[in-house]
DODOBA-602943 format. One record per residue (C-alpha): x, y, z. Coordinates in pm, 1 decimal, m for minus. Layout:
! residues N
x=X&y=Y&z=Z
...
***
This chain:
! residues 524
x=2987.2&y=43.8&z=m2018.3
x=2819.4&y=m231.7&z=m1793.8
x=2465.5&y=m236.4&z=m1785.3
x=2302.0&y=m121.6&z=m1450.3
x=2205.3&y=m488.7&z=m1387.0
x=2505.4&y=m645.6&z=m1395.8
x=2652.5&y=m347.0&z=m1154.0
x=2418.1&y=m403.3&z=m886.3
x=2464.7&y=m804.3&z=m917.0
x=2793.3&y=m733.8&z=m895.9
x=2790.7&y=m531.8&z=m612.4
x=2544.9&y=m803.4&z=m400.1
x=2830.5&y=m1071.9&z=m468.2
x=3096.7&y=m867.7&z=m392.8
x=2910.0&y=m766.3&z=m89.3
x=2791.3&y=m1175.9&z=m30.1
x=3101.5&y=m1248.8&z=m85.2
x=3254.3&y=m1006.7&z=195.9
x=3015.9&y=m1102.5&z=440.7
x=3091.9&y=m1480.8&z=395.3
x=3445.7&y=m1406.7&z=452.0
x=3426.9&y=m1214.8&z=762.3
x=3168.9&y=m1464.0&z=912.2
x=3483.7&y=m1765.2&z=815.5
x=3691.1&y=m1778.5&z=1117.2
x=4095.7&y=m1770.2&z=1074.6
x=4267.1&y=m2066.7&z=1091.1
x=4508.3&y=m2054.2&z=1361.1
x=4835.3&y=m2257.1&z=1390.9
x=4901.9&y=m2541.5&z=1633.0
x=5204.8&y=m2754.8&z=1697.3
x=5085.5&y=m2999.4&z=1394.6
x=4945.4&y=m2734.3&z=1125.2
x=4683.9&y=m2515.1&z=1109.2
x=4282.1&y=m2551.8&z=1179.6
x=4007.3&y=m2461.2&z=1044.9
x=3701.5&y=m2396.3&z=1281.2
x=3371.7&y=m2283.0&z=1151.7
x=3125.5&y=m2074.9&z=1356.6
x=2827.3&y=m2204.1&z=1516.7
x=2486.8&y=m2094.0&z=1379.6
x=2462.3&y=m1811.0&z=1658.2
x=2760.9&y=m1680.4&z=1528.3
x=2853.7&y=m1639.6&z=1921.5
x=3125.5&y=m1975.5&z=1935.8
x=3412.4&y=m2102.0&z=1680.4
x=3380.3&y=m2525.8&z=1672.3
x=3685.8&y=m2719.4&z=1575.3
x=3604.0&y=m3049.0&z=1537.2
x=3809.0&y=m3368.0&z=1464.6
x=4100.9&y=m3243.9&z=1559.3
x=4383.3&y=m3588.7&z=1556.8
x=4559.5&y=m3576.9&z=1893.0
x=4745.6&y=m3883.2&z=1882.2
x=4835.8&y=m4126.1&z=1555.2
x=4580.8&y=m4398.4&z=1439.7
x=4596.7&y=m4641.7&z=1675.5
x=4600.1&y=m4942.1&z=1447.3
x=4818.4&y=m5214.3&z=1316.1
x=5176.4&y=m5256.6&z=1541.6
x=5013.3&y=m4942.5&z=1693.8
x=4688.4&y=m5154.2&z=1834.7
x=4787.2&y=m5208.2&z=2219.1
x=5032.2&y=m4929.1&z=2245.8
x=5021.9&y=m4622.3&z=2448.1
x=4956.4&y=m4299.5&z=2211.0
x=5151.7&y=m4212.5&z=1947.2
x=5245.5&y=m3874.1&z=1803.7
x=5062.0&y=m3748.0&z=1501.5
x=5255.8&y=m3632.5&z=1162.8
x=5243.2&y=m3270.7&z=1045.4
x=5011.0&y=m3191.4&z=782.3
x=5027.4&y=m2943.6&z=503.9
x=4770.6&y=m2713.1&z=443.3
x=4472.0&y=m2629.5&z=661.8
x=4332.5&y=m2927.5&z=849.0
x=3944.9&y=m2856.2&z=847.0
x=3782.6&y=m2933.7&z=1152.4
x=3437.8&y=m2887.4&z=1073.0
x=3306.7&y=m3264.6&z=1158.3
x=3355.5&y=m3485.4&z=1421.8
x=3599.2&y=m3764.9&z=1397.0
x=3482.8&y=m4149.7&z=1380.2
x=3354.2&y=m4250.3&z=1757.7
x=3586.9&y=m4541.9&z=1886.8
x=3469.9&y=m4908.2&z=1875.2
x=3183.6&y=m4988.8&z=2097.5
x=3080.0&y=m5269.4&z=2313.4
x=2758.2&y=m5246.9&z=2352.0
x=2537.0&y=m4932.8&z=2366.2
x=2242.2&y=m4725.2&z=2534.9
x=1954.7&y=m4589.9&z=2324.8
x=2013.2&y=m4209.1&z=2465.6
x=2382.5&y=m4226.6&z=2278.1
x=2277.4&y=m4112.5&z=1928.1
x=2625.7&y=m4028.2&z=1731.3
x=2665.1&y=m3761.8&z=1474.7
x=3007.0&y=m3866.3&z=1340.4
x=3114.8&y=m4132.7&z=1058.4
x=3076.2&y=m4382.1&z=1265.7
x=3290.9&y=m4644.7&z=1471.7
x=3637.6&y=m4699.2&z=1401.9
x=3982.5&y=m4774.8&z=1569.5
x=4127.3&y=m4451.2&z=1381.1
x=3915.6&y=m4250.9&z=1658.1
x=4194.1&y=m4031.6&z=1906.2
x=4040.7&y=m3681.2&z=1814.0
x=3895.2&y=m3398.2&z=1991.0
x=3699.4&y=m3106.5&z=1952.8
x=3716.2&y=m2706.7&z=2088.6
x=3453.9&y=m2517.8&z=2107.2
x=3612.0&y=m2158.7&z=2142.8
x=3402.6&y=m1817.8&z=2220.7
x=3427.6&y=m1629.6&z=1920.1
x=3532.8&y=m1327.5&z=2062.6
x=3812.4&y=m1520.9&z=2209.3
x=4191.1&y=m1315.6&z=2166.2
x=4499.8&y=m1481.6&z=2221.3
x=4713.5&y=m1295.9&z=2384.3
x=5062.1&y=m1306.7&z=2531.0
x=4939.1&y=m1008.1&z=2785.9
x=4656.4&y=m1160.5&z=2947.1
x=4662.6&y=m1535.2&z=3042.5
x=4327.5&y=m1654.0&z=2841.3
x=4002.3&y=m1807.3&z=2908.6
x=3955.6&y=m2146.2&z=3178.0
x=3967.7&y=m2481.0&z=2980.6
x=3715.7&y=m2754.7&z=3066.1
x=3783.5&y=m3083.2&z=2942.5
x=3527.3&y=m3324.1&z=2940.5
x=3545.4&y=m3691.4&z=2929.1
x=3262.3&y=m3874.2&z=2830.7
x=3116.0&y=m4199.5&z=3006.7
x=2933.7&y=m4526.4&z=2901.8
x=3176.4&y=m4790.7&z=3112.7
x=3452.0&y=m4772.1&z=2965.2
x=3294.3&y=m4978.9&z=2670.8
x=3069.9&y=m4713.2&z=2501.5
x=3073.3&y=m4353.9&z=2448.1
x=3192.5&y=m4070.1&z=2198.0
x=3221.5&y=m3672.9&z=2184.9
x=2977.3&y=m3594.5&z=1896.6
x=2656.6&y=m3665.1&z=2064.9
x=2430.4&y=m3378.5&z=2109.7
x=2401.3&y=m3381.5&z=2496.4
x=2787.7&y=m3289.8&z=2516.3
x=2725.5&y=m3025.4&z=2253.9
x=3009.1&y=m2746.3&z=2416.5
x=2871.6&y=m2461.1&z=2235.9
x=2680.3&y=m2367.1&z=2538.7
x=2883.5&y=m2384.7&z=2759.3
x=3129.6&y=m2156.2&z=2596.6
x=2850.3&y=m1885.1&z=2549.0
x=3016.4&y=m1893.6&z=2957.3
x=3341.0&y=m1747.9&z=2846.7
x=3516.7&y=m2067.1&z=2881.9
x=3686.1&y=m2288.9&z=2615.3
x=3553.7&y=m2689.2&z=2606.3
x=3751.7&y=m2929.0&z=2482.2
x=3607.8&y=m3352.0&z=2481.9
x=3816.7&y=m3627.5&z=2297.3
x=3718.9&y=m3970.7&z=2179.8
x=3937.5&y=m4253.9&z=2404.2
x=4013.4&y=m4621.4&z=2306.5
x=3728.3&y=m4845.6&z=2462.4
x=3705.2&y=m5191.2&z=2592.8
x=3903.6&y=m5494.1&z=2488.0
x=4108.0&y=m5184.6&z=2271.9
x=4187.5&y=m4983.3&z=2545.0
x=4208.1&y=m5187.3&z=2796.1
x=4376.9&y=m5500.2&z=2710.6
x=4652.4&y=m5639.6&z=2928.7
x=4906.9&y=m5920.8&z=2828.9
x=5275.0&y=m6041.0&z=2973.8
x=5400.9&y=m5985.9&z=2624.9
x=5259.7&y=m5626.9&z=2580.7
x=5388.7&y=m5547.3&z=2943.8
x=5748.8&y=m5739.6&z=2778.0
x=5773.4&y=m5485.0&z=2493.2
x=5669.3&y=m5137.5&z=2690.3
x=5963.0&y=m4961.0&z=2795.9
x=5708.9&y=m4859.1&z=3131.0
x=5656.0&y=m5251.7&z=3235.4
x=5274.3&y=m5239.4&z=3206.8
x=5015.7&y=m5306.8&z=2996.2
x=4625.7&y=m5197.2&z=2947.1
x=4527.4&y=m4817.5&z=3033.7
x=4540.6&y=m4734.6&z=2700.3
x=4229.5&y=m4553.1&z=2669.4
x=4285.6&y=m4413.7&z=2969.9
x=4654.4&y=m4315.4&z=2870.0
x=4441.9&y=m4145.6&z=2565.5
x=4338.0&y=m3902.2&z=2772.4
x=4674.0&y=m3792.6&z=2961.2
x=4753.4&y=m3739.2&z=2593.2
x=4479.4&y=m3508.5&z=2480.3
x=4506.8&y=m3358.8&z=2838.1
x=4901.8&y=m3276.0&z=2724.0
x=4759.1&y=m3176.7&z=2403.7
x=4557.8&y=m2929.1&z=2574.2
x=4878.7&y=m2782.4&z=2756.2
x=5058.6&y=m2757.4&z=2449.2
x=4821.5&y=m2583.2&z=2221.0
x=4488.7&y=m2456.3&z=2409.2
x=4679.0&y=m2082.8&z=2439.3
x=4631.0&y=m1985.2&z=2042.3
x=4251.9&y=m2100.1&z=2082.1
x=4307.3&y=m1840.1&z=2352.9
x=4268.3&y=m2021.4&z=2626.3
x=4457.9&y=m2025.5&z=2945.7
x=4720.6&y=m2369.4&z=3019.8
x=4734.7&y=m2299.5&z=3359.3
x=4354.0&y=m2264.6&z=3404.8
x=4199.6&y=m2669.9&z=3308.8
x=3961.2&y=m2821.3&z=3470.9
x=3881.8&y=m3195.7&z=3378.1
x=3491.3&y=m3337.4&z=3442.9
x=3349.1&y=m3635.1&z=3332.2
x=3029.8&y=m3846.8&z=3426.6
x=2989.8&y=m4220.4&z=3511.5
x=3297.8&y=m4351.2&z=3343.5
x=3437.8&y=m4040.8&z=3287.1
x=3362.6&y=m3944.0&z=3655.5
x=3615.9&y=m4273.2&z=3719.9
x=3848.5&y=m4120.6&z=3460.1
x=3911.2&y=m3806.4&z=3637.0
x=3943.6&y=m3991.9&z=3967.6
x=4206.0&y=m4175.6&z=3844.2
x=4368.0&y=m3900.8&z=3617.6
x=4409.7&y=m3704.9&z=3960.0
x=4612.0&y=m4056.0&z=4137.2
x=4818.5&y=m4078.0&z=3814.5
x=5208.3&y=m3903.7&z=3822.3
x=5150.2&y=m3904.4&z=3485.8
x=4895.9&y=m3572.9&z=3467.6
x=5107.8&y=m3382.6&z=3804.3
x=5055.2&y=m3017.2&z=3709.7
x=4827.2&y=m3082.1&z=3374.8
x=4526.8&y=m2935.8&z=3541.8
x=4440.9&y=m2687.3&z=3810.2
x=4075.2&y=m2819.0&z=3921.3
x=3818.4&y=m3159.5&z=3853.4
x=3449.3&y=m3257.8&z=3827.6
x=3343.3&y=m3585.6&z=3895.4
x=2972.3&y=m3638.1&z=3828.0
x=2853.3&y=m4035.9&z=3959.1
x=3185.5&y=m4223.9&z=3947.4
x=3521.2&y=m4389.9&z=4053.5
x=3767.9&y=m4613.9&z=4041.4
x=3800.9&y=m4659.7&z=4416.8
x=3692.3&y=m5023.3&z=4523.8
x=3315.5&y=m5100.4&z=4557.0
x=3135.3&y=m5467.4&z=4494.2
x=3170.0&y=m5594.5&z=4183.9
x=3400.2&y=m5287.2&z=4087.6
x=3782.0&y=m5396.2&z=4205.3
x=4017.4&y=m5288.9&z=3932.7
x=4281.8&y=m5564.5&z=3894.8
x=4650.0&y=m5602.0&z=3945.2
x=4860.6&y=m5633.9&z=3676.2
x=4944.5&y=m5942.6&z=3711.7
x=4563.2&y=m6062.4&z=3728.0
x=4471.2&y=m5875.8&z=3449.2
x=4764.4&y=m5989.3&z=3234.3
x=4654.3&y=m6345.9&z=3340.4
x=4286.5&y=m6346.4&z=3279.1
x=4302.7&y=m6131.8&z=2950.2
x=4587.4&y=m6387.4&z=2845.9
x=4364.2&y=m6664.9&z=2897.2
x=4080.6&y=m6543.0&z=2764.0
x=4260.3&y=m6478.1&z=2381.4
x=4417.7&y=m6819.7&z=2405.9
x=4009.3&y=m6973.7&z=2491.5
x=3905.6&y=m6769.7&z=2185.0
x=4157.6&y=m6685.5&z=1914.1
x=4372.8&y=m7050.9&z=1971.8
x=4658.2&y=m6749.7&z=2102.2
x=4776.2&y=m6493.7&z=2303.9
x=5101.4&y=m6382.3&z=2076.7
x=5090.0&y=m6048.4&z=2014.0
x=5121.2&y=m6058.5&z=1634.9
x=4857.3&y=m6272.3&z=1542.8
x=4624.0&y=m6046.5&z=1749.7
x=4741.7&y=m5748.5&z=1568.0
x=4624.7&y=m5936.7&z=1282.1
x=4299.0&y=m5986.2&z=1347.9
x=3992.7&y=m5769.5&z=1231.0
x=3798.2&y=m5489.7&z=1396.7
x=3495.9&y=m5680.1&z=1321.3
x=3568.3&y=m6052.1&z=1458.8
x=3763.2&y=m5907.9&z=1807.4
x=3454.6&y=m5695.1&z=1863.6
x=3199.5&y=m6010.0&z=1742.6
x=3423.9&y=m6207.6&z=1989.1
x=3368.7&y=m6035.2&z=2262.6
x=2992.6&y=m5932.5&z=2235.0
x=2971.4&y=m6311.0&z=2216.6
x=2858.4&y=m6398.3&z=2569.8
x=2797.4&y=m6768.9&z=2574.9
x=3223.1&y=m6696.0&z=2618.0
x=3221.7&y=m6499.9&z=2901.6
x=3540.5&y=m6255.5&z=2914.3
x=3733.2&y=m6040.8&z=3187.2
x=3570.9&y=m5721.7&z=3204.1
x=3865.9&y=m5485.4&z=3018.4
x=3888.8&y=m5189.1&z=3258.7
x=4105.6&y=m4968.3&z=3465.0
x=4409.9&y=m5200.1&z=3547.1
x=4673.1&y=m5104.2&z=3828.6
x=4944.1&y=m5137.6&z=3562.4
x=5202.4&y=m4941.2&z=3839.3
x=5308.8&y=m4710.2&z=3567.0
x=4981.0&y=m4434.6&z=3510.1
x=4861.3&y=m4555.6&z=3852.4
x=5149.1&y=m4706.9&z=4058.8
x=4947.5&y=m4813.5&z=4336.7
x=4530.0&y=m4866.5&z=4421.9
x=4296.6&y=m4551.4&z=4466.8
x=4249.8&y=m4600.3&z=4845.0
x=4643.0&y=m4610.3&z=4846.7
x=4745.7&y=m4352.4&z=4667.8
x=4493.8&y=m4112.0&z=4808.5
x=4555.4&y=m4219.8&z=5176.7
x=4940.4&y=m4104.7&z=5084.5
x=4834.0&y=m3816.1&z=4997.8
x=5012.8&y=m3873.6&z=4653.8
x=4689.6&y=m3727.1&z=4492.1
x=4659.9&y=m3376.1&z=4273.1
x=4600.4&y=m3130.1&z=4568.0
x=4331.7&y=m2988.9&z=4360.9
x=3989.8&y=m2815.8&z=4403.2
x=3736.0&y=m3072.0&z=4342.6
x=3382.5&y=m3080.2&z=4285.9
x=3196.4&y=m3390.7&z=4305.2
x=2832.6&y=m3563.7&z=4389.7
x=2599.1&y=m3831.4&z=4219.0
x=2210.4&y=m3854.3&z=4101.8
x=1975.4&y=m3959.7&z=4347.3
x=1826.2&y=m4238.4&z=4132.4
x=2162.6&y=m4379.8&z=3988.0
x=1992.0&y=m4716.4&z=4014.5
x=1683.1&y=m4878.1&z=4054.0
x=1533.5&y=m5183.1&z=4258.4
x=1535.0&y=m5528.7&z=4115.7
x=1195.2&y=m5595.9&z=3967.3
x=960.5&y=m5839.3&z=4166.1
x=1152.7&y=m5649.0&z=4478.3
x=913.0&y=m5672.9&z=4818.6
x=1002.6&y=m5639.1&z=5177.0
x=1017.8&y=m5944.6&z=5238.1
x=1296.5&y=m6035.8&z=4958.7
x=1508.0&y=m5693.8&z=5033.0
x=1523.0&y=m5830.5&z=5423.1
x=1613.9&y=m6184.3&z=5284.1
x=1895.4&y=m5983.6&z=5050.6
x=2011.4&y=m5815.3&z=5361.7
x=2082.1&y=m6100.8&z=5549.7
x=2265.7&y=m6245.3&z=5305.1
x=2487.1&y=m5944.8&z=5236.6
x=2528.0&y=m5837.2&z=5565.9
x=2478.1&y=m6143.6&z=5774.3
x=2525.1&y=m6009.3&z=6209.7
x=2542.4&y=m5687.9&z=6029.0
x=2203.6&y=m5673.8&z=5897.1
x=1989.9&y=m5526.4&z=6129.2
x=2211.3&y=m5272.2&z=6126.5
x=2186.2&y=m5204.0&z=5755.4
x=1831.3&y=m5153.1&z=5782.2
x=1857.1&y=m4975.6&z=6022.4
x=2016.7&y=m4725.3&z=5735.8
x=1807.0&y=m4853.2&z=5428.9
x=1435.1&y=m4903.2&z=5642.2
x=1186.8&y=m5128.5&z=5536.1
x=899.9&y=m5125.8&z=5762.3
x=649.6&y=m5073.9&z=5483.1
x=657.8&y=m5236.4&z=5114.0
x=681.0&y=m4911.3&z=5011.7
x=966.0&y=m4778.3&z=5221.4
x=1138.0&y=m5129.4&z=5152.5
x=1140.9&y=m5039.9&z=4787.7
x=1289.7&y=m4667.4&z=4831.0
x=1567.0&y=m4825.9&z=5053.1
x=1632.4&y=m5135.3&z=4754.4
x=1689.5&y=m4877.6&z=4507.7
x=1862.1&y=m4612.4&z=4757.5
x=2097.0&y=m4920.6&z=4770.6
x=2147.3&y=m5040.3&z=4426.7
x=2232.7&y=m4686.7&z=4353.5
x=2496.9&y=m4686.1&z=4642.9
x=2597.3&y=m5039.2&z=4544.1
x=2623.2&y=m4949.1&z=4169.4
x=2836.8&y=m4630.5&z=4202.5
x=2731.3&y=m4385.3&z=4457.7
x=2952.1&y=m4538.5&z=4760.3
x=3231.6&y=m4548.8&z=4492.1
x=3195.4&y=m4151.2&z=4440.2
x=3154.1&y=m4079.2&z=4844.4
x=3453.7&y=m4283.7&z=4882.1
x=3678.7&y=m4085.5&z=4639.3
x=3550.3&y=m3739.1&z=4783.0
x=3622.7&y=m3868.9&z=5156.1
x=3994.2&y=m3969.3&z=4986.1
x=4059.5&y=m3604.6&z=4877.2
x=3902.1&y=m3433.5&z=5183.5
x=4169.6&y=m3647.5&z=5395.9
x=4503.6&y=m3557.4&z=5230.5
x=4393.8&y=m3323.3&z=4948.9
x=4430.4&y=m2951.4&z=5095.2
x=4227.8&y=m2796.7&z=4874.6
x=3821.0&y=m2703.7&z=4894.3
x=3618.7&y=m2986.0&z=4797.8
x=3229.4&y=m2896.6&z=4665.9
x=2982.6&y=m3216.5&z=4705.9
x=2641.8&y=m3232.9&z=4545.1
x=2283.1&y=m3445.0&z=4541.7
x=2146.2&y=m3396.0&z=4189.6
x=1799.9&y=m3507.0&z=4301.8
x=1533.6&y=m3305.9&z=4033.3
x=1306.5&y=m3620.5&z=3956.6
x=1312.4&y=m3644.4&z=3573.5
x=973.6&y=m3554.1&z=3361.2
x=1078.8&y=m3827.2&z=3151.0
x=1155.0&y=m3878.6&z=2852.9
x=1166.4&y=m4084.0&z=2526.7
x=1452.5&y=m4343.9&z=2670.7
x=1335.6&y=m4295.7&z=3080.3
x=1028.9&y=m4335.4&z=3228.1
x=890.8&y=m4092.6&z=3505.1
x=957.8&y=m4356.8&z=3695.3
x=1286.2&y=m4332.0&z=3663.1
x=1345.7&y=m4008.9&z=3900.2
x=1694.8&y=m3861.7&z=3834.4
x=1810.4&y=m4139.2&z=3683.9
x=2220.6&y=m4179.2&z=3617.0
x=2327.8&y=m4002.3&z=3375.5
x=2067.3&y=m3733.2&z=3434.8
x=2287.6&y=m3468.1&z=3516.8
x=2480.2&y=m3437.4&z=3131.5
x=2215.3&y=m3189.0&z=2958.7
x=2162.2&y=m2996.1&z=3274.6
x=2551.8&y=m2919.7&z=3293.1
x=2584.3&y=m2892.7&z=2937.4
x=2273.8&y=m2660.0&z=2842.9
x=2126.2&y=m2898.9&z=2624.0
x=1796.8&y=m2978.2&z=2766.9
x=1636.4&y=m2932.0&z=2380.5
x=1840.8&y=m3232.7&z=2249.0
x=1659.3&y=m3517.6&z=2527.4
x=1372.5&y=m3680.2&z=2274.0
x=1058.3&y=m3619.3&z=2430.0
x=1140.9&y=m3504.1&z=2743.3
x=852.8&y=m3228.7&z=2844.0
x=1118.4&y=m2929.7&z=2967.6
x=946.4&y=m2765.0&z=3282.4
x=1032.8&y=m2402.6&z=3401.0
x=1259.8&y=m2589.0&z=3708.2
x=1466.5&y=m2786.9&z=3463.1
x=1565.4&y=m2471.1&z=3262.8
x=1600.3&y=m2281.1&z=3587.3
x=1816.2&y=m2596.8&z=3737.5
x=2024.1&y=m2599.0&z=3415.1
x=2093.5&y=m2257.5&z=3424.3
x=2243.2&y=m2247.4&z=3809.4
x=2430.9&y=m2576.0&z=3712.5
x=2584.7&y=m2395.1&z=3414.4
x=2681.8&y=m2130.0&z=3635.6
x=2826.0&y=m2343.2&z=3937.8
x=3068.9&y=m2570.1&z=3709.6
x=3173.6&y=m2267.7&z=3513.7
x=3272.4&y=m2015.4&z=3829.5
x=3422.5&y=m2386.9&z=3976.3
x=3643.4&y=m2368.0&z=3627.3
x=3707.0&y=m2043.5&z=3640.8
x=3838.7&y=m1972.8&z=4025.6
x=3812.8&y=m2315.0&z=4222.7
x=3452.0&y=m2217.5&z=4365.9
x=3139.9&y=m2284.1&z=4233.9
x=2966.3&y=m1963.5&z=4412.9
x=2896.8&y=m1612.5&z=4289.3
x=2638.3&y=m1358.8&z=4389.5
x=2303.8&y=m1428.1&z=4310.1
x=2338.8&y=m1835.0&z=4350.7
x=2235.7&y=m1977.0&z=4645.9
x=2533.9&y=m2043.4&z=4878.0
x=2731.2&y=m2374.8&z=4838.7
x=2965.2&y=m2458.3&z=5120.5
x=3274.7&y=m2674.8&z=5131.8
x=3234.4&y=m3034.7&z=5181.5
x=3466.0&y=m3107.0&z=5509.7
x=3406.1&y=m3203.8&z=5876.8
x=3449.4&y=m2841.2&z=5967.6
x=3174.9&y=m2704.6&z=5811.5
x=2957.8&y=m3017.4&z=5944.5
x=2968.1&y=m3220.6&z=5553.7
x=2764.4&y=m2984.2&z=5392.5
x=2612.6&y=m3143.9&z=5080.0
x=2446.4&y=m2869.6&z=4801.9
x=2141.0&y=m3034.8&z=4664.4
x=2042.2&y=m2975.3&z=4304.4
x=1667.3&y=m2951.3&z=4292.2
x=1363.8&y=m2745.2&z=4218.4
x=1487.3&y=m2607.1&z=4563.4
x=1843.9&y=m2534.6&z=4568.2
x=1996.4&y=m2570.6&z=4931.1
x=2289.4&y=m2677.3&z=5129.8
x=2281.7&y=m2886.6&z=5422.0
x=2462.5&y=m3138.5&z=5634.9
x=2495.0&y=m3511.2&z=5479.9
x=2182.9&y=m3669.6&z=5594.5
x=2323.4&y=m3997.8&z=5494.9
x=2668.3&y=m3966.1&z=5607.5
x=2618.0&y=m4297.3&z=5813.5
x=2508.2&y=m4538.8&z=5549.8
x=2874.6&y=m4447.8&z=5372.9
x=3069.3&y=m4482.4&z=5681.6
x=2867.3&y=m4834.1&z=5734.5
x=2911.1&y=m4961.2&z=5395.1
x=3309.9&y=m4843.0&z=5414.5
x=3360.1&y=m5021.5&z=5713.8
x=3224.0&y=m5400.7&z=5585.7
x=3294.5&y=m5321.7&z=5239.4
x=3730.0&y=m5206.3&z=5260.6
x=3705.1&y=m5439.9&z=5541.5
x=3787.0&y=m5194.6&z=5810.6
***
């Protein structure tokens, strides 16, 4: 007969070992195998991270559009984040928590309510997919900021994927434009997306999520991402709404994407200046290490690798396809920060006026008319209200005034202008600097070092949380109990919703600086 200890120890494992199993989540199946999540420490959301969505991107598969991924036996666990893609460059706020940089990089991650059922009965929980930003050069899904456990505390499913970057997803060349059966070239981390986007379609429903319910946001770059995944025929019918927080790739200075032809030109050019050749297999020779190390080097300048007009996953320009109305007729929610940049240092009012005139030559007057500069203090609000506009805020009105002309659905437009406490990485100085707005959607003000959290942010967070996820859910950010957020259109006077301590709606106080800067800068 057992001895009384070793039947109570044997009950507490059994028991342990119960309670362990019931807390593991089930792996469910997908069109590749099955996945393992694992629940978050709240036990309230399921995380599946890592998941592949396309094949490795490497060798004869460097430079080509995504590739299917094999079937796996087994249970694929997806309880870390996949290597971040190769970076060009960086910010000290992006702080990784994945194996680090790597072309084998095209996975995503779900974060899934844990109550979540599929069901063939009901049609499942809105999908947000988030694309990250960092210009196309930097970026990756596992940083804390665009944690999506918090998110789907909201009763919404978040899915983010890692994208090619830079000279790797963006290259163009004649010979890679010879060998696609599409007659284009570069895109490719943009083409990364449309696939996780399809991957999302195919599989999201046993997460228990809803395929005909996605919404796809992004900020900065990512803001530009969903712009463009809107103009592409590639995406028609993918996803039923989009966020676009600071970001575009309509036209602005400095910010033209180029024609194929250009591209493939330049980029050509550039390989042959720095490699001795432009032949496709002797680049897919090379190593990870000296193409990055060559083009970090910049005492050899190189084309900026970026959105390309490849007339494949966007046939035409922004401005054209929008003005066609050739668009996704989509609900759309959009705005920027109110400090996306800031003024030059050294910047007085007599240099801004000097910059004016050169800009803006019989035009100028008029300009400051729009940015004053009576004072040296009002002539250094207007220098930075411009380098924000200059940087990426025209870029952003200029894709919202796109979609209210031909898109037929409601458009939402916002001013995210809560003046930061600052923070380890931004001075208070900064005011709500670009790239502000992530931890505020994302309800993860605790992961900003040193930022001092005031009772406004969390309140701010908490009505931003609520705004993207009713957008996600329905098409309209309002529900009772938020302050009232009208459409942005001329028949309801532009209305813009401002994001602050005090959050109201009112007409575009600034409407004519955009209009101004749209007629001299498309050349109108």
């Amino acid at each position: 007969m057992p001895s009384k200890s070793f039947t109570v120890s044997a009950l507490l494992c059994g028991l342990l070992a119960g309670l362990a199993s019931a807390q593991e989540p089930k792996p469910i199946r997908i069109d590749t195998g099955r996945v393992q999540g694992v629940l978050t420490a709240d036990q309230k959301v399921i995380a599946y991270r890592g998941i592949p969505y396309a094949a490795p991107p490497v060798e004869d598969l460097r430079w080509r559009p995504p590739q299917p991924v094999g079937r796996w036996k087994g249970v694929f666990q997806a309880r870390d984040f996949g290597a971040h893609c190769i970076q060009f460059g960086g910010y000290p706020d992006m702080v990784f928590h994945d194996p680090g940089p790597s072309e084998d990089c095209l996975t995503l991650n779900v974060w899934v309510p844990a109550d979540a059922k599929p069901s063939k009965k009901s049609p499942g929980l809105p999908v947000m997919v988030w694309i990250y930003g960092g210009g196309l050069e930097t970026g990756g899904t596992s940083e804390n900021r665009q944690n999506g456990e918090f998110l789907a505390h909201r009763g919404v499913i978040v899915v983010s994927m890692n994208y090619r970057l830079g000279i790797f997803g963006f290259l163009a060349l004649p010979e890679l434009d010879s060998e696609s059966p599409h007659h284009g070239s570069g895109n490719y981390g943009l083409m990364d997306q449309t696939a996780a986007i399809n991957w999302v379609q195919r599989n999201i429903a046993e997460f228990g999520g809803d395929p005909g319910n996605v919404t796809i946001f992004g900020e900065s770059a990512g803001s530009e991402s969903v712009s463009a995944q809107m103009a592409s025929p590639l995406t028609t019918g993918l996803f039923a709404r989009a966020i676009g927080e600071s970001g575009s790739v309509f036209p602005g200075p400095g910010h033209v994407p180029l024609a194929l032809p250009e591209a493939e030109q330049f980029d050509a050019a550039w390989a042959e200046r720095t490699f001795g050749s432009a032949r496709l297999f002797y680049l897919r020779q090379l190593g990870t290490d000296e193409i990055v190390k060559a083009v970090m080097d910049r005492t050899h300048p190189h084309p900026l690798f970026s959105t390309v007009i490849d007339g494949w996953l966007l046939p035409d320009t922004l401005p054209h396809i929008y003005a066609d109305g050739k668009e996704a007729h989509i609900p759309t929610l959009g705005g920027w920060n109110a400090n996306e940049s800031l003024p030059k240092d050294g910047t007085t009012l007599a240099s801004f006026t000097k910059q004016a005139q050169a800009e803006f030559g019989p035009d100028a007057q008029k300009f400051l008319a729009l940015y004053p500069a009576n004072t040296e203090t009002e002539a250094l609000r207007s220098a930075g209200d411009y380098a924000g506009d200059n940087f990426i805020a025209y870029r952003t009105w200029a894709w919202l005034e796109g979609q209210a002309e031909t898109g037929h659905a409601p458009i939402y437009r916002y001013f995210f202008d809560l003046a930061s406490p600052g923070d380890r990485n931004h001075p208070v100085s900064a005011g709500a600097f670009h790239s502000d707005d992530i931890e505020y959607v994302f309800g993860t003000l605790d992961s900003r070092p040193g930022m001092k959290i005031r009772p406004e942010d969390r309140v701010l967070s908490e009505l931003m949380q609520r705004y993207w996820v009713n957008f996600a859910r329905t098409g309209d950010p309002n529900s009772p109990g938020l302050p009232k957020w009208p459409t942005y259109s001329a028949a309801a006077n532009w209305q813009v919703m401002h994001l602050d301590a005090t959050p109201h709606a009112e007409p575009d106080r600034l409407r004519g600086r955009y209009l101004f800067l749209d007629k001299v800068w498309s050349g109108q």
